[in-house]
N, CA, C, O and CB atoms as a CASP TS submission, in Angstrom:
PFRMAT TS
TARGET T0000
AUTHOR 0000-0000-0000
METHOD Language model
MODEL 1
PARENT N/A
ATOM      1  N   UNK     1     -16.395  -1.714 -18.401  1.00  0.00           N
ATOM      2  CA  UNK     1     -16.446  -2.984 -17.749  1.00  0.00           C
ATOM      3  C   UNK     1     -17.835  -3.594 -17.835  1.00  0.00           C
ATOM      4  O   UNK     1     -17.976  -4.745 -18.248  1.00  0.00           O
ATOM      5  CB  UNK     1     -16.021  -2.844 -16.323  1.00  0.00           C
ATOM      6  N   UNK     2     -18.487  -3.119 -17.593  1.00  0.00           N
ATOM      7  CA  UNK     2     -20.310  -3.245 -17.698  1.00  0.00           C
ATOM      8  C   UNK     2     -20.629  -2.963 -18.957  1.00  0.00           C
ATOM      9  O   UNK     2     -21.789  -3.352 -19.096  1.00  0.00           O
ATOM     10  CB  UNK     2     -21.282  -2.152 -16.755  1.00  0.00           C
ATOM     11  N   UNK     3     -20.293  -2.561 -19.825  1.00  0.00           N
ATOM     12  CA  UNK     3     -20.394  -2.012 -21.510  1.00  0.00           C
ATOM     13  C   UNK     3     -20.584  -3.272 -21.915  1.00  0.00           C
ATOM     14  O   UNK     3     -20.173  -4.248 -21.287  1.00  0.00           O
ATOM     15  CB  UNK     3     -18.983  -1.182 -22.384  1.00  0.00           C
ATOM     16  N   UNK     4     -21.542  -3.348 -23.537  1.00  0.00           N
ATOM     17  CA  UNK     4     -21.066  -4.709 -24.009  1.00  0.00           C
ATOM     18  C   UNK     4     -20.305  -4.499 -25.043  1.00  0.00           C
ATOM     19  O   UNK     4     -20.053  -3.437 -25.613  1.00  0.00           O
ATOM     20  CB  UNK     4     -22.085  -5.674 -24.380  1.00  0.00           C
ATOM     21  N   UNK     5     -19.830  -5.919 -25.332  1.00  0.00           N
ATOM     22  CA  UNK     5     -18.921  -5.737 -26.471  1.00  0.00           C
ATOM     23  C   UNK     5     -18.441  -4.789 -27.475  1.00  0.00           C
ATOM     24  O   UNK     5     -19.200  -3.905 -27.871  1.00  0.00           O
ATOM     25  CB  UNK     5     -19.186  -6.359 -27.026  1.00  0.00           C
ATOM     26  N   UNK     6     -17.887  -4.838 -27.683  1.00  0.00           N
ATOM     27  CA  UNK     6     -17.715  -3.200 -29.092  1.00  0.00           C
ATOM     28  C   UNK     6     -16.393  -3.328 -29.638  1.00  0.00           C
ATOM     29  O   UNK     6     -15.681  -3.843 -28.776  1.00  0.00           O
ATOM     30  CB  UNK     6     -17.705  -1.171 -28.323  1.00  0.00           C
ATOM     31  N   UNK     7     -15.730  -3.078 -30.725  1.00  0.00           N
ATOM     32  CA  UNK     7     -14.816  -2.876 -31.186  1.00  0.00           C
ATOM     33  C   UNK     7     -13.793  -1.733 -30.916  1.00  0.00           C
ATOM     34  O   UNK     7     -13.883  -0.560 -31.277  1.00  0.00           O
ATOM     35  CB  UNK     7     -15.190  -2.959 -32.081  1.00  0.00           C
ATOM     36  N   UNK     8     -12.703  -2.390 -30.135  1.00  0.00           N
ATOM     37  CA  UNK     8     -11.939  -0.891 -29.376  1.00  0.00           C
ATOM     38  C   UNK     8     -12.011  -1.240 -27.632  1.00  0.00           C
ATOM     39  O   UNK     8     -11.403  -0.666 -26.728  1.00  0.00           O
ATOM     40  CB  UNK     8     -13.143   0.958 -29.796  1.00  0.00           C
ATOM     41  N   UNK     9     -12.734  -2.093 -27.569  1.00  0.00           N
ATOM     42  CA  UNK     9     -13.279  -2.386 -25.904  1.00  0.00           C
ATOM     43  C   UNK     9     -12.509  -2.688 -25.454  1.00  0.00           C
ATOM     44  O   UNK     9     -12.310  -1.951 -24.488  1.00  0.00           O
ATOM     45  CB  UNK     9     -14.220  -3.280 -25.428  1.00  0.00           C
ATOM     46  N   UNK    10     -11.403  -3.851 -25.573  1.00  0.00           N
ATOM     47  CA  UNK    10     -10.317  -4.287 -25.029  1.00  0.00           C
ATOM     48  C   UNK    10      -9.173  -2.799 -24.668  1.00  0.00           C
ATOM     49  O   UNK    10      -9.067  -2.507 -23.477  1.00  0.00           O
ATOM     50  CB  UNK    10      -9.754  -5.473 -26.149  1.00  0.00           C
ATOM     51  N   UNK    11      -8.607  -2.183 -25.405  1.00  0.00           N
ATOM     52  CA  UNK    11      -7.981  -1.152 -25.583  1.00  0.00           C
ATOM     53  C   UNK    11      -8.626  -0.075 -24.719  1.00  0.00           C
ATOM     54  O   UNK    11      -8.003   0.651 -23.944  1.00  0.00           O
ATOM     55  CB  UNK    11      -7.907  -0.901 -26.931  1.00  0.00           C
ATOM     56  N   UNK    12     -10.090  -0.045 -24.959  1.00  0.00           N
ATOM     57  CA  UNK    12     -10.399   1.340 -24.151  1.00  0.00           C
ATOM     58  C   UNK    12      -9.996   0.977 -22.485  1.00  0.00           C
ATOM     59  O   UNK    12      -9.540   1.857 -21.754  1.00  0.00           O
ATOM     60  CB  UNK    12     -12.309   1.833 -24.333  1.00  0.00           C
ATOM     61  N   UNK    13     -10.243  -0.509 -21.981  1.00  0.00           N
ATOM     62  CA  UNK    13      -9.805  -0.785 -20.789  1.00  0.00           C
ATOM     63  C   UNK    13      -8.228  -1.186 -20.822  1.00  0.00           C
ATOM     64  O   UNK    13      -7.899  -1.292 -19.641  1.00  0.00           O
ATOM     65  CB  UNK    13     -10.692  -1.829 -20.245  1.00  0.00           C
ATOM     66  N   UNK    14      -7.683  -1.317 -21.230  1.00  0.00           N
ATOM     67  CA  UNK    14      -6.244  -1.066 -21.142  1.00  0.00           C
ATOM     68  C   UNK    14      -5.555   0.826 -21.135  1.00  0.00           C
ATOM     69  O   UNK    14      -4.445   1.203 -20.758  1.00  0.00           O
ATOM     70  CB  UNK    14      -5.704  -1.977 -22.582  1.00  0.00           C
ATOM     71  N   UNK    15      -6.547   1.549 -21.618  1.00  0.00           N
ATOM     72  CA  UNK    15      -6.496   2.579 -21.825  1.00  0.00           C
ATOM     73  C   UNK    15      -6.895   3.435 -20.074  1.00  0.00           C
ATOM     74  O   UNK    15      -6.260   4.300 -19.471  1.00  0.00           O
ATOM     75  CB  UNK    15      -7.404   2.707 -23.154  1.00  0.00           C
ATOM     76  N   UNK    16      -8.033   2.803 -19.757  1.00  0.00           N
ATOM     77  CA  UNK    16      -8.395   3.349 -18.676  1.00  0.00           C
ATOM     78  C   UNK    16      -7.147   2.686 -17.282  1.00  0.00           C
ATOM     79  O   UNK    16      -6.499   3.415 -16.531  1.00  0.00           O
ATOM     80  CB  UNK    16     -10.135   2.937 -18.560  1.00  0.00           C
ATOM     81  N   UNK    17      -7.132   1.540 -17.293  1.00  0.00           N
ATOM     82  CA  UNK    17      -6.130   1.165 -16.518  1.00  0.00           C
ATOM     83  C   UNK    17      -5.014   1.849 -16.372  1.00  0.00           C
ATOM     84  O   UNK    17      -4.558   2.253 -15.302  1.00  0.00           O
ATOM     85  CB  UNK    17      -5.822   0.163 -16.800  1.00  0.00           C
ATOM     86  N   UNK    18      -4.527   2.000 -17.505  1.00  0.00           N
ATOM     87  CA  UNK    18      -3.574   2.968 -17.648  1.00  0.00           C
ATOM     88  C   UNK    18      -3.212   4.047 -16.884  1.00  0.00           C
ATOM     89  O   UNK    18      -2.334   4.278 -16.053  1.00  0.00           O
ATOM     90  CB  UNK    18      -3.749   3.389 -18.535  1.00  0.00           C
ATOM     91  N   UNK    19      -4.378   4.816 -17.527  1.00  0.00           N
ATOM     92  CA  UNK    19      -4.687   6.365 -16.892  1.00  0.00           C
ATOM     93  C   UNK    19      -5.089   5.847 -14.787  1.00  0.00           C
ATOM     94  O   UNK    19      -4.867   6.691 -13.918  1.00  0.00           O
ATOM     95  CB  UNK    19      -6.736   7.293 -18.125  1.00  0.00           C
ATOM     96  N   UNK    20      -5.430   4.981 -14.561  1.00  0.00           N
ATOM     97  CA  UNK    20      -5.681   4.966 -13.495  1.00  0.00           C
ATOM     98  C   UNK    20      -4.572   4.671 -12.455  1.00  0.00           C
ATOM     99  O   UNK    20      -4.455   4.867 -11.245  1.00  0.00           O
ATOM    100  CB  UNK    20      -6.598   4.276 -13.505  1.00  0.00           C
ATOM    101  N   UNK    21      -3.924   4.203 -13.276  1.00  0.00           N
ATOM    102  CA  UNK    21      -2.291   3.680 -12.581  1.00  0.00           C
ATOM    103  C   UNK    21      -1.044   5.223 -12.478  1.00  0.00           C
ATOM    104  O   UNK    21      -0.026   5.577 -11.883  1.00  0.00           O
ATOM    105  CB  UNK    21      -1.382   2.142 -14.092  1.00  0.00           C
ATOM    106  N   UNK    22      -2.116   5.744 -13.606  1.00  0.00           N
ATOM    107  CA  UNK    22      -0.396   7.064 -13.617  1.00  0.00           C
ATOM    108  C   UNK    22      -1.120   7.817 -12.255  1.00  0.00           C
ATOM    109  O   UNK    22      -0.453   8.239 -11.311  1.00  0.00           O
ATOM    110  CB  UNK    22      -0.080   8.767 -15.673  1.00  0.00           C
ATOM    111  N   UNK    23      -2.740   7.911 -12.344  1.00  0.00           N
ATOM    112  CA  UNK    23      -3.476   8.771 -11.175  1.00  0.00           C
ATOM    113  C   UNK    23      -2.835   8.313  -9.444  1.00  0.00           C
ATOM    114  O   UNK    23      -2.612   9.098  -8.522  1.00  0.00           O
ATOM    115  CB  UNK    23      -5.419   8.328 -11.322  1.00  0.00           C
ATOM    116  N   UNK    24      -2.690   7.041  -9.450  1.00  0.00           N
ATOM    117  CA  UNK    24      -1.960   6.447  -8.266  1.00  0.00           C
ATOM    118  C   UNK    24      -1.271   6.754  -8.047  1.00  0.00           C
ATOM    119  O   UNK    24      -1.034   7.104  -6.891  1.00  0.00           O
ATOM    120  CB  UNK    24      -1.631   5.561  -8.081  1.00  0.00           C
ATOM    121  N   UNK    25       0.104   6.897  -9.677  1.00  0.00           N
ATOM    122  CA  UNK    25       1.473   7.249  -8.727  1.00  0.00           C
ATOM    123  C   UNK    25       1.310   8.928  -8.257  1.00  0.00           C
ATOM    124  O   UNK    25       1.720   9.226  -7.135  1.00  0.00           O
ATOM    125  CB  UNK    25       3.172   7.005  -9.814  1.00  0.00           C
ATOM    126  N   UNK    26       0.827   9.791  -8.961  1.00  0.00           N
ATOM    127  CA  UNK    26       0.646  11.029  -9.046  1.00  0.00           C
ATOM    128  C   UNK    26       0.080  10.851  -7.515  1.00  0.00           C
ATOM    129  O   UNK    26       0.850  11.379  -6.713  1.00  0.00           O
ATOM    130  CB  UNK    26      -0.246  11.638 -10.349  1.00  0.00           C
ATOM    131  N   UNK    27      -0.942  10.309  -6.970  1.00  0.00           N
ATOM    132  CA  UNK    27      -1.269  10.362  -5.583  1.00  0.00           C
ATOM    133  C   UNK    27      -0.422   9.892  -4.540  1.00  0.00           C
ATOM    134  O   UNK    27      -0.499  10.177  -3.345  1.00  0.00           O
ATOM    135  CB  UNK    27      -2.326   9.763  -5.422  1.00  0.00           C
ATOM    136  N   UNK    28       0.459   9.086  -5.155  1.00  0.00           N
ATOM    137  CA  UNK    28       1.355   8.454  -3.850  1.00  0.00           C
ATOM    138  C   UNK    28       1.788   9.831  -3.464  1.00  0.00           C
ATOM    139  O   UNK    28       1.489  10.433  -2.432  1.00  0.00           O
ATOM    140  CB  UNK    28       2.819   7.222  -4.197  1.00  0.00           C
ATOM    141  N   UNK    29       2.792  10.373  -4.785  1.00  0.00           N
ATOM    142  CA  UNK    29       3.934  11.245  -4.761  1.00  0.00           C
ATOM    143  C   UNK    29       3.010  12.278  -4.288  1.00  0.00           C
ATOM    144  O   UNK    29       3.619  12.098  -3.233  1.00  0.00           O
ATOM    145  CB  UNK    29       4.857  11.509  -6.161  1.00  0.00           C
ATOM    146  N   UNK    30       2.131  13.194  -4.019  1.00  0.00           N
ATOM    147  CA  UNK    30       1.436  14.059  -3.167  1.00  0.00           C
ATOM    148  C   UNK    30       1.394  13.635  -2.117  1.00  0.00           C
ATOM    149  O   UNK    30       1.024  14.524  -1.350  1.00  0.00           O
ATOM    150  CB  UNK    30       0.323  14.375  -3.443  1.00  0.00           C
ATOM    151  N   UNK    31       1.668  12.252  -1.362  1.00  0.00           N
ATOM    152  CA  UNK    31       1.768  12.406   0.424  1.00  0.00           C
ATOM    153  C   UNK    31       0.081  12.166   0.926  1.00  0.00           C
ATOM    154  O   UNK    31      -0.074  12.354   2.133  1.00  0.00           O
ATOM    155  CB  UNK    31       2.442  14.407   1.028  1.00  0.00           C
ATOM    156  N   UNK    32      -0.773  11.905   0.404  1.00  0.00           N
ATOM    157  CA  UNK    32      -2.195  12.482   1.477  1.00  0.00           C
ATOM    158  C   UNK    32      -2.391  11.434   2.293  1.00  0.00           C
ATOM    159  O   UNK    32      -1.747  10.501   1.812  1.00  0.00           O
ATOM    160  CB  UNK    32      -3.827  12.824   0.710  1.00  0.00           C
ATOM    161  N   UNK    33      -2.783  11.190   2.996  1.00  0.00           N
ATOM    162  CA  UNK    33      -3.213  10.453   4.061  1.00  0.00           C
ATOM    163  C   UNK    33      -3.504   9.048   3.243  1.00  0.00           C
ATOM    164  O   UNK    33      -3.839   8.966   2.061  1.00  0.00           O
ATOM    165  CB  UNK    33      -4.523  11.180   4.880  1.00  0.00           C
ATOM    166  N   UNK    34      -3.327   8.139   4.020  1.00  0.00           N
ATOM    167  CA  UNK    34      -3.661   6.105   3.668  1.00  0.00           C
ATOM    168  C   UNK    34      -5.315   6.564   3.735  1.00  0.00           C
ATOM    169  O   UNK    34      -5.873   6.298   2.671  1.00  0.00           O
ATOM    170  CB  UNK    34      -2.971   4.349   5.480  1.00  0.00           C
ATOM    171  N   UNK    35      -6.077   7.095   4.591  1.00  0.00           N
ATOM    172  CA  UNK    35      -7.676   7.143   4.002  1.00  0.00           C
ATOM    173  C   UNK    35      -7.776   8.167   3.116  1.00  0.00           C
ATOM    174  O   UNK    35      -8.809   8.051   2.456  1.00  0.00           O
ATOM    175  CB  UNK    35      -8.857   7.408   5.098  1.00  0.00           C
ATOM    176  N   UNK    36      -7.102   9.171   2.810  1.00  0.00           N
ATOM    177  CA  UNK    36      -7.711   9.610   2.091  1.00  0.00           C
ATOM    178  C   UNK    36      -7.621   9.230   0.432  1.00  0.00           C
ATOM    179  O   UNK    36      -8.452   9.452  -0.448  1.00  0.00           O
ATOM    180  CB  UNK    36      -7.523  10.692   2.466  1.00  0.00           C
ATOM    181  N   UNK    37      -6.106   8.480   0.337  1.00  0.00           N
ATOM    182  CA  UNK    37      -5.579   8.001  -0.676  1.00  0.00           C
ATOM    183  C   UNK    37      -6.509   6.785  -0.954  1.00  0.00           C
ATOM    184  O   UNK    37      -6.355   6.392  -2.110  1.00  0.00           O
ATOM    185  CB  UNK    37      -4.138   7.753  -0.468  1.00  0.00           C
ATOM    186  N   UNK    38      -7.500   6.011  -0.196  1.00  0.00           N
ATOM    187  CA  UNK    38      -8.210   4.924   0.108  1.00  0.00           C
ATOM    188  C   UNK    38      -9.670   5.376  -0.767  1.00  0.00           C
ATOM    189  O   UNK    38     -10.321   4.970  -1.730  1.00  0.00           O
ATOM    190  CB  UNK    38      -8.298   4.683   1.867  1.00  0.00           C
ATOM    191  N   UNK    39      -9.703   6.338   0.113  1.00  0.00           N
ATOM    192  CA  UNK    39     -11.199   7.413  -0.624  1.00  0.00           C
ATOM    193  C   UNK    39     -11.168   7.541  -2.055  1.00  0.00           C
ATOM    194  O   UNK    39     -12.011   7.125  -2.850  1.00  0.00           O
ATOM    195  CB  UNK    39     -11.225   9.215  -0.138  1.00  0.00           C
ATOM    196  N   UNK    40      -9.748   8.371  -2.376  1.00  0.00           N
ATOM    197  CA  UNK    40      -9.780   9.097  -4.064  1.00  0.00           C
ATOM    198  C   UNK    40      -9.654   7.224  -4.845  1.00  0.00           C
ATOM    199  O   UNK    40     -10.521   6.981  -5.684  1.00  0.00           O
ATOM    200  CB  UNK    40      -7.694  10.659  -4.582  1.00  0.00           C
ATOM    201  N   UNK    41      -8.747   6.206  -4.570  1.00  0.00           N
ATOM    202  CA  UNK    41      -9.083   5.528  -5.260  1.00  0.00           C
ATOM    203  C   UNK    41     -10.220   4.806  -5.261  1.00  0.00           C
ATOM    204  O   UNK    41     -10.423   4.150  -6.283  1.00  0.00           O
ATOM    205  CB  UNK    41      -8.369   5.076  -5.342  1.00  0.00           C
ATOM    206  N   UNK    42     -11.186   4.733  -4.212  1.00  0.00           N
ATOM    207  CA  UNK    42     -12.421   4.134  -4.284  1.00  0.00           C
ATOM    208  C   UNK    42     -13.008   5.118  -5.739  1.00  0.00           C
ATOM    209  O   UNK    42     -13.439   4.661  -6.798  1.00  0.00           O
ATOM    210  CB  UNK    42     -13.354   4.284  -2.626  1.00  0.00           C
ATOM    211  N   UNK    43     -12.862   6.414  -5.390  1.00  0.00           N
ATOM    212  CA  UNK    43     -13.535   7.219  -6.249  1.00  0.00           C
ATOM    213  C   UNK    43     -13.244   7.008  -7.776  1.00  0.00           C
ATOM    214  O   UNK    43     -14.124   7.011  -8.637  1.00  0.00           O
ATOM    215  CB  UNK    43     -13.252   8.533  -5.858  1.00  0.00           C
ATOM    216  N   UNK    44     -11.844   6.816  -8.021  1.00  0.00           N
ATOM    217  CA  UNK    44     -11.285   6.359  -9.199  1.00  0.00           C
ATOM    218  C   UNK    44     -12.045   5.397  -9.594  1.00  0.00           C
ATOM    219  O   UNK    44     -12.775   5.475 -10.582  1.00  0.00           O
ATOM    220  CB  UNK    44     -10.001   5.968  -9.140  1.00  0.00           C
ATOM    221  N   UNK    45     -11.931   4.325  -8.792  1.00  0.00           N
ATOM    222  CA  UNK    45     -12.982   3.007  -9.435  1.00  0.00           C
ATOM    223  C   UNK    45     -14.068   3.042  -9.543  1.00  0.00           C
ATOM    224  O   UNK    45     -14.656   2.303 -10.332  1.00  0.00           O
ATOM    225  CB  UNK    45     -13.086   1.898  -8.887  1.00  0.00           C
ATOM    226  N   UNK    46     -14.784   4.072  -8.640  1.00  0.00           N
ATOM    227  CA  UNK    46     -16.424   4.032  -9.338  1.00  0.00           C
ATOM    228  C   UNK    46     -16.095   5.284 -10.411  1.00  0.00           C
ATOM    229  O   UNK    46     -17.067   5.313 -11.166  1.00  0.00           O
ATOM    230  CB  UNK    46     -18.068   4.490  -7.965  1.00  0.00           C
ATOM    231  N   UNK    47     -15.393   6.055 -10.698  1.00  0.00           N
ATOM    232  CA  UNK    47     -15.190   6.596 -12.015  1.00  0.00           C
ATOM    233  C   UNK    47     -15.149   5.594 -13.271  1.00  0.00           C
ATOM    234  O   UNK    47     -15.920   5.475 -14.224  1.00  0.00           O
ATOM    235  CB  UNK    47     -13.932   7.327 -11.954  1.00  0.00           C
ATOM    236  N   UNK    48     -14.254   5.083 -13.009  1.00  0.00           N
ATOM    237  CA  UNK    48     -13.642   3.422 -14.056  1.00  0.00           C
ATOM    238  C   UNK    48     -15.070   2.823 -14.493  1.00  0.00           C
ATOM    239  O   UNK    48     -15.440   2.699 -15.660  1.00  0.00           O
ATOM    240  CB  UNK    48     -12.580   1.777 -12.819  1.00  0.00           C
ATOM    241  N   UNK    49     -15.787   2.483 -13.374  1.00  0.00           N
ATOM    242  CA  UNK    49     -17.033   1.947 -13.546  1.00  0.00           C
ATOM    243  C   UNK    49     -18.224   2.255 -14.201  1.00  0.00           C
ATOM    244  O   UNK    49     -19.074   1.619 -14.823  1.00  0.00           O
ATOM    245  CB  UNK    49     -17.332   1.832 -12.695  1.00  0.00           C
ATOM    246  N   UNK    50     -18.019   3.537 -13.848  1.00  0.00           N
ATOM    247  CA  UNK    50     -19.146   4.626 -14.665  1.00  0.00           C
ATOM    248  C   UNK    50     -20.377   4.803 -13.438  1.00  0.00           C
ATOM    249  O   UNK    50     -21.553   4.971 -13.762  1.00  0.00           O
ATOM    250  CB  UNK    50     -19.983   3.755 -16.459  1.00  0.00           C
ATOM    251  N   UNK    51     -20.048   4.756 -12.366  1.00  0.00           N
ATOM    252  CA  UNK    51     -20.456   4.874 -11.264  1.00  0.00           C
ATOM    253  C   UNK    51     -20.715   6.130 -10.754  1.00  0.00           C
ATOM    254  O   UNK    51     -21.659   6.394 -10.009  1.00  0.00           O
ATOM    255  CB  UNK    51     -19.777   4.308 -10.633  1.00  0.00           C
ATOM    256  N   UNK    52     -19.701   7.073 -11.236  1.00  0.00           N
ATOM    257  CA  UNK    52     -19.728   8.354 -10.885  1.00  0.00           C
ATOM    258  C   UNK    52     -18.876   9.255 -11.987  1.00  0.00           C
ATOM    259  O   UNK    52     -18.006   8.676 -12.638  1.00  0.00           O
ATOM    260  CB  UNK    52     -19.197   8.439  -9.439  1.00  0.00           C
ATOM    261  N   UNK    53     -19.081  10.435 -12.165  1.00  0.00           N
ATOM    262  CA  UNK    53     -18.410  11.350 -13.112  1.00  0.00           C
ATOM    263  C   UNK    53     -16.915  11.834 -12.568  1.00  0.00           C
ATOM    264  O   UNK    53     -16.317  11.870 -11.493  1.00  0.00           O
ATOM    265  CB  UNK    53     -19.394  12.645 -13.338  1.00  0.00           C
ATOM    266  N   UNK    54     -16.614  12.270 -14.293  1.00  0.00           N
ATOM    267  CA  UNK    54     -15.431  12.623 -13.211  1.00  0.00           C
ATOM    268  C   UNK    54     -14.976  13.905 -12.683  1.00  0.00           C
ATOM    269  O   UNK    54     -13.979  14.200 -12.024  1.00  0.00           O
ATOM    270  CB  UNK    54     -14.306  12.207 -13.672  1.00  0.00           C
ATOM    271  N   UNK    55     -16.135  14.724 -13.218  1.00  0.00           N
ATOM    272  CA  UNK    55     -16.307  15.843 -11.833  1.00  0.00           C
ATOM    273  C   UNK    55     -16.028  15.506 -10.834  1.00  0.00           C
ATOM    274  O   UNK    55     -15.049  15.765 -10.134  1.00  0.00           O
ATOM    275  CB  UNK    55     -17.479  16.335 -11.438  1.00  0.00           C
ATOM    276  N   UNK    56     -17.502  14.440 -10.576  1.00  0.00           N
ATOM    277  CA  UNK    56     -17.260  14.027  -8.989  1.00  0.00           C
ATOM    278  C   UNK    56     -16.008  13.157  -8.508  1.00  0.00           C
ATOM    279  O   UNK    56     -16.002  13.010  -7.286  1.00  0.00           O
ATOM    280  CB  UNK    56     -18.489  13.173  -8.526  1.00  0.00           C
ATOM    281  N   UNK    57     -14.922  12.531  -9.196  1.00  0.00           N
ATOM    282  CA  UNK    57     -13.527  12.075  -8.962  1.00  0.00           C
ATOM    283  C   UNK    57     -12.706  13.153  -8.649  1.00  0.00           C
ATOM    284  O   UNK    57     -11.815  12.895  -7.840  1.00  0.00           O
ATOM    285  CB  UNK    57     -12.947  11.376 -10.092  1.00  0.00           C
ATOM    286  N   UNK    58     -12.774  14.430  -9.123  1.00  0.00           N
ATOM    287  CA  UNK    58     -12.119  15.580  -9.418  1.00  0.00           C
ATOM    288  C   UNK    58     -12.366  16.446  -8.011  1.00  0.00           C
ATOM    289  O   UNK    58     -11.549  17.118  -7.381  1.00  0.00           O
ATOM    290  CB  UNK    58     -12.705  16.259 -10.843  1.00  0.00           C
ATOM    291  N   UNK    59     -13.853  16.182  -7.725  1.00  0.00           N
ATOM    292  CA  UNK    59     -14.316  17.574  -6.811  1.00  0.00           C
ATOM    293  C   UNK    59     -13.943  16.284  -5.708  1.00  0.00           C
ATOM    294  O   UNK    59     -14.171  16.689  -4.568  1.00  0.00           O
ATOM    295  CB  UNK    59     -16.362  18.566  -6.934  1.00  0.00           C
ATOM    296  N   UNK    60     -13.427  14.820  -5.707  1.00  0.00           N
ATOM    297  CA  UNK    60     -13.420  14.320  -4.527  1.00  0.00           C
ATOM    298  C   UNK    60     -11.640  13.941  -4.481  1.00  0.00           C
ATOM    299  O   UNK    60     -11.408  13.164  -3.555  1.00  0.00           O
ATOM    300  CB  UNK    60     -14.626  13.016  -4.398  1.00  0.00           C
ATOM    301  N   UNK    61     -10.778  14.208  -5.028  1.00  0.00           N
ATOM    302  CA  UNK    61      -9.616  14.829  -5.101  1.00  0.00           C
ATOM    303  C   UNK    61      -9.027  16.117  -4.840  1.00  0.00           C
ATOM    304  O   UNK    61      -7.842  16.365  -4.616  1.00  0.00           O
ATOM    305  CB  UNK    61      -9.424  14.687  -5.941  1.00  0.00           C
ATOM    306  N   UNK    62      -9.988  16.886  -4.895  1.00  0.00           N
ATOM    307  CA  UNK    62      -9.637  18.609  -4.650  1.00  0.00           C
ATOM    308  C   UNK    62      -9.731  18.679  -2.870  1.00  0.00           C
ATOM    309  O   UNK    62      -9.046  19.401  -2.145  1.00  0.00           O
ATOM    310  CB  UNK    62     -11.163  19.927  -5.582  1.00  0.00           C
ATOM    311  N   UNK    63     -10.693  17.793  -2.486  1.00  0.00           N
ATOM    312  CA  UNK    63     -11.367  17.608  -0.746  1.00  0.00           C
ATOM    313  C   UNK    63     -10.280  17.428  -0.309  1.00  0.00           C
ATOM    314  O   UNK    63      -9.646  18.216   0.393  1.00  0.00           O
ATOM    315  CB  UNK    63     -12.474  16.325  -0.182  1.00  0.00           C
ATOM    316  N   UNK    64      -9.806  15.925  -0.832  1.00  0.00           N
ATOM    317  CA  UNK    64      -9.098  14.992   0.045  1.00  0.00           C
ATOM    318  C   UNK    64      -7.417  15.741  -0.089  1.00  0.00           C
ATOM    319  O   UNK    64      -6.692  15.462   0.867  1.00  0.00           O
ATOM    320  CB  UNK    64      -9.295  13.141  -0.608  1.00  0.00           C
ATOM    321  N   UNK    65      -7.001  16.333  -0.807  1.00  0.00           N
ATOM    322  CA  UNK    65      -5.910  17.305  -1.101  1.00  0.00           C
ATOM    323  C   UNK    65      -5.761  18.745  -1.102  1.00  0.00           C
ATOM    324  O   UNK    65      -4.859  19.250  -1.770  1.00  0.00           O
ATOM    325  CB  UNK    65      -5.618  17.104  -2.099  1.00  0.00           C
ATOM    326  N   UNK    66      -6.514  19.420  -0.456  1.00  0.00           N
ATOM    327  CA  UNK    66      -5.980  20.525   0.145  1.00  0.00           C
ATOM    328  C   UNK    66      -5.783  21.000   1.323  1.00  0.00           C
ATOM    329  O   UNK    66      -5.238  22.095   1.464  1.00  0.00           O
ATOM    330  CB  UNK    66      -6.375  21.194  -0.172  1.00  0.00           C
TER
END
């Protein structure tokens, strides 16, 4: 999103959207809490963003779900 231009750019964000939409339903269908489901997708989007790794999406999904 912040990247500049490049060939493939359009696609790589249709690509990420993607993947971020299947991560949603996969979170609905686990049940966790409206904040915590609030949390992991904040986390998703500063993943998306390049805000944060996705360790840290991962190690902040493992929290909010067990």
């Amino acid at each position: 999103m912040k990247a500049p231009d490049y060939e493939g750019k359009e696609r790589d964000l249709e690509n990420q959207q993607e993947q971020l939409e299947q991560y949603e339903r996969y979170l609905k269908a686990e049940s966790i809490s409206p904040e915590g489901f609030d949390r992991i997708v904040d986390a998703a989007v500063g993943y998306a963003s390049k805000d944060i790794s996705f360790s840290e999406l991962e190690e902040m999904y493992n929290q909010l779900t067990k």
